[in-house]
Wavefront OBJ file of the C-alpha trace (Angstrom):
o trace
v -8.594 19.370 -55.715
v -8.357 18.479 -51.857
v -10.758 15.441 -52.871
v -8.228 13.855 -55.503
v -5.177 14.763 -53.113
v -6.790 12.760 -50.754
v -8.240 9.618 -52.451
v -4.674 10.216 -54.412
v -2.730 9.042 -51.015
v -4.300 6.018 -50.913
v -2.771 4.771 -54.143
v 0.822 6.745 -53.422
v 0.402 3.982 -50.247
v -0.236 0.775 -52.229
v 2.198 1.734 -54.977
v 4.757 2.573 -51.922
v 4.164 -0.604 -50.593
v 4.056 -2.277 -54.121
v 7.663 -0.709 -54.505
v 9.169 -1.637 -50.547
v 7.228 -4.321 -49.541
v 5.106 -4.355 -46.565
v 1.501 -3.371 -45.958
v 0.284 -0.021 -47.051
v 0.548 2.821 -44.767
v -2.779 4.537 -45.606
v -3.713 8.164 -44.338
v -5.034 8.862 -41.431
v -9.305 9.188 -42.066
v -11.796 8.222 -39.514
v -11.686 5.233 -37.593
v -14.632 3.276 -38.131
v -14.703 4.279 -41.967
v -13.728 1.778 -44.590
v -12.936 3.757 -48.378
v -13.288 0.247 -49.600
v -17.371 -0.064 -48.502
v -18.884 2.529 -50.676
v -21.650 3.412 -47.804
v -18.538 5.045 -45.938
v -17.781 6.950 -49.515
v -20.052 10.051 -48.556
v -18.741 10.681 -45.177
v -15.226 10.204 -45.963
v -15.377 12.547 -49.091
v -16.978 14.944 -46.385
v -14.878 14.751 -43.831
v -12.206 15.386 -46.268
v -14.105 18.666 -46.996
v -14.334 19.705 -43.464
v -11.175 18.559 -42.664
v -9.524 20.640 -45.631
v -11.444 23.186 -46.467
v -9.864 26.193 -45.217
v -6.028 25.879 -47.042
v -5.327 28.198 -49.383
v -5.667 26.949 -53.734
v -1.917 27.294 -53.601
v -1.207 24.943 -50.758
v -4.079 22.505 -52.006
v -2.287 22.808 -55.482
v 1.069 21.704 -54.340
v 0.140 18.944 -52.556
v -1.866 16.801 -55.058
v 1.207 18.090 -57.569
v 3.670 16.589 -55.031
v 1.666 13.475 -54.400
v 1.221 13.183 -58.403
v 4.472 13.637 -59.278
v 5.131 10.616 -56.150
v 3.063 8.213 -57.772
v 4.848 8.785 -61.493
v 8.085 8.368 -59.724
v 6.800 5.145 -57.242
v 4.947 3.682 -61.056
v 8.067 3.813 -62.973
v 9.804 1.497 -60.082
v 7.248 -1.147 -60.317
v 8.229 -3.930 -62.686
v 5.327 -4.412 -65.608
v 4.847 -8.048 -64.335
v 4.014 -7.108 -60.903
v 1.839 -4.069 -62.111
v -0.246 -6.857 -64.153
v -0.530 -9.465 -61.709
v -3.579 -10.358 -60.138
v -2.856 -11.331 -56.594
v 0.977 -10.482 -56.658
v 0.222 -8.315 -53.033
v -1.343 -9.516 -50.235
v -2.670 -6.556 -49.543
v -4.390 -6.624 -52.808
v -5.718 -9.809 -53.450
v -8.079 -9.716 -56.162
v -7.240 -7.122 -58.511
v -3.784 -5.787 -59.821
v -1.950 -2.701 -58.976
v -2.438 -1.759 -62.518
v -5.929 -1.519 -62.009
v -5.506 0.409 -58.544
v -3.375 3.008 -60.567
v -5.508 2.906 -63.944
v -8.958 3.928 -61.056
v -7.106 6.952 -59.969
v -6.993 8.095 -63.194
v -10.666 7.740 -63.905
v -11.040 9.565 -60.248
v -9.269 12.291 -62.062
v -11.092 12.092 -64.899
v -14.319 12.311 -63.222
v -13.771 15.375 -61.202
v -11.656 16.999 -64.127
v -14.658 19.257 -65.900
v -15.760 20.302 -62.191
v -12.422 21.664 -61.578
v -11.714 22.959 -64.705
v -15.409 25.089 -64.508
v -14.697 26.592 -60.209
v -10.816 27.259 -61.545
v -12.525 29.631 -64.433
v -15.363 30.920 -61.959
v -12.345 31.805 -59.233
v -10.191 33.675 -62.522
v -13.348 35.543 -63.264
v -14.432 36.664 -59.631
l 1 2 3 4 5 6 7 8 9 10 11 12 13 14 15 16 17 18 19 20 21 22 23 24 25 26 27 28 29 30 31 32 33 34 35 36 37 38 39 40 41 42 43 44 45 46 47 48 49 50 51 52 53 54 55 56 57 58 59 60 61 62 63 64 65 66 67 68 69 70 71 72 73 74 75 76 77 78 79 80 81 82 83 84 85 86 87 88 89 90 91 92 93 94 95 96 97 98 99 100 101 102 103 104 105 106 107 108 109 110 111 112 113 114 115 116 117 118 119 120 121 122 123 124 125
């Protein structure tokens, strides 16, 4: 769950921006690690792991529900035109925030059965 929260602040910071203007204000991850070169991928997700392990479910649970419940609020502020719009940020030149969004919920997607299968291991134990 710490995983999604994390990757999850990246698009709370472009749809932020999207909604403000301005640049992104990303999280704070390593310097000299770029989430956008998928050889940094590996040691970001792990730093995120060491970084996070420790907090409590309940803690990790209310964060990625906060930052969730963020992005629905920061989506519904965006008009449809600039969600669709290729190029409509500077920050985001070749893609549009639509797409940014529509990733995270394939991130979720991905990691969904995962979760699903340690929450029903942790009921059990």
């Amino acid at each position: 769950m710490v995983h999604l929260w994390a990757w999850q602040g990246r698009t709370v910071a472009r749809t932020e921006a999207a909604v403000r203007g301005g640049e992104p204000q990303f999280p704070a991850w390593p310097a000299g690690l770029d989430p956008e070169d998928e050889a940094d991928v590996q040691q970001i997700n792990a730093w995120v792991y060491a970084t996070h392990r420790d907090q409590p479910w309940p803690s990790v649970h209310a964060a990625w529900r906060a930052g969730f419940r963020r992005l629905l609020d920061l989506g519904e502020q965006v008009a449809a035109q600039d969600l669709a719009a290729v190029g409509r940020y500077p920050w985001l030149p070749d893609y549009s925030l639509a797409v940014v969004l529509d990733a995270s919920r394939e991130h979720h997607e991905e990691h969904i059965q995962d979760l699903l299968a340690w929450r029903e291991q942790q009921t059990r134990a």
